[in-house]
PLY file of the C-alpha trace (Angstrom):
ply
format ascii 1.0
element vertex 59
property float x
property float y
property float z
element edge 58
property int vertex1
property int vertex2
end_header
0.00 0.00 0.00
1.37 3.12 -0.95
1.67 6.19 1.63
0.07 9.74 1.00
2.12 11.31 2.92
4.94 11.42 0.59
3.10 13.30 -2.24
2.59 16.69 -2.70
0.38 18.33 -0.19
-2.81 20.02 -0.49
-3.28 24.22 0.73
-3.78 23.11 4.09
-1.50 21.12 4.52
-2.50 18.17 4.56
-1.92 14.90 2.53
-5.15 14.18 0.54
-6.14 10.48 -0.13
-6.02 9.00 -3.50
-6.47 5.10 -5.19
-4.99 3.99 -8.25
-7.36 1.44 -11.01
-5.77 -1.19 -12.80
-8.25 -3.32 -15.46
-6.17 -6.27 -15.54
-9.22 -7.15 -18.26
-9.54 -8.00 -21.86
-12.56 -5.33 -21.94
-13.05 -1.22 -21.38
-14.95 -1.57 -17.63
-17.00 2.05 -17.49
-16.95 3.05 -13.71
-20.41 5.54 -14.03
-22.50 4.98 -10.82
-19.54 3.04 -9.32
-19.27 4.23 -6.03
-16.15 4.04 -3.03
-15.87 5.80 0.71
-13.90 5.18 3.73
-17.15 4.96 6.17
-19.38 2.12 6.37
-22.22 4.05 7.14
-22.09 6.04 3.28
-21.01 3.29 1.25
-21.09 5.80 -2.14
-19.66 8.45 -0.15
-17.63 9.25 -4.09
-19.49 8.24 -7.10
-17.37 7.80 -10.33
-18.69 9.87 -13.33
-18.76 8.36 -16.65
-15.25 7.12 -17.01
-14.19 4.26 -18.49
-10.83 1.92 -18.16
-9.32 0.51 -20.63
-8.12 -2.90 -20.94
-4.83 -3.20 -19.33
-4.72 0.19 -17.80
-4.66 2.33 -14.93
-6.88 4.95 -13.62
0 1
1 2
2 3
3 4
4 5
5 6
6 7
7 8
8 9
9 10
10 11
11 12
12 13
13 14
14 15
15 16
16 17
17 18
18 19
19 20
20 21
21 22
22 23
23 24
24 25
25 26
26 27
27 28
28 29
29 30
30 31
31 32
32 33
33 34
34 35
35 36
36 37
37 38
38 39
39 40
40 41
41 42
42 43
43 44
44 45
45 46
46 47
47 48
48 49
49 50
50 51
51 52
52 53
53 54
54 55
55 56
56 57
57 58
């Protein structure tokens, strides 16, 4: 797992979280209405907008 804290920080200060995509996949995977968080109680606390991974890449 990579560390945030050894990117560039944000005007506060602070190190902002981020996530990195691979589609390992044969097939573009569109992410629209996919949804991540980092609380259990607001599972789609980020929905993705209509972006789309190609095969064999990173987002």
């Amino acid at each position: 797992m990579a560390s945030n804290d050894s990117t560039v920080a944000d005007d506060e200060g602070q190190w902002p979280d981020w996530i990195e995509l691979y589609n390992g996949g044969n097939e573009t995977v569109n992410l629209s209405g996919w949804g991540i968080s980092d609380d259990p109680e607001r599972p789609y606390r980020w929905v993705f907008p209509s972006v789309e991974i190609g095969p064999s890449s990173y987002l």
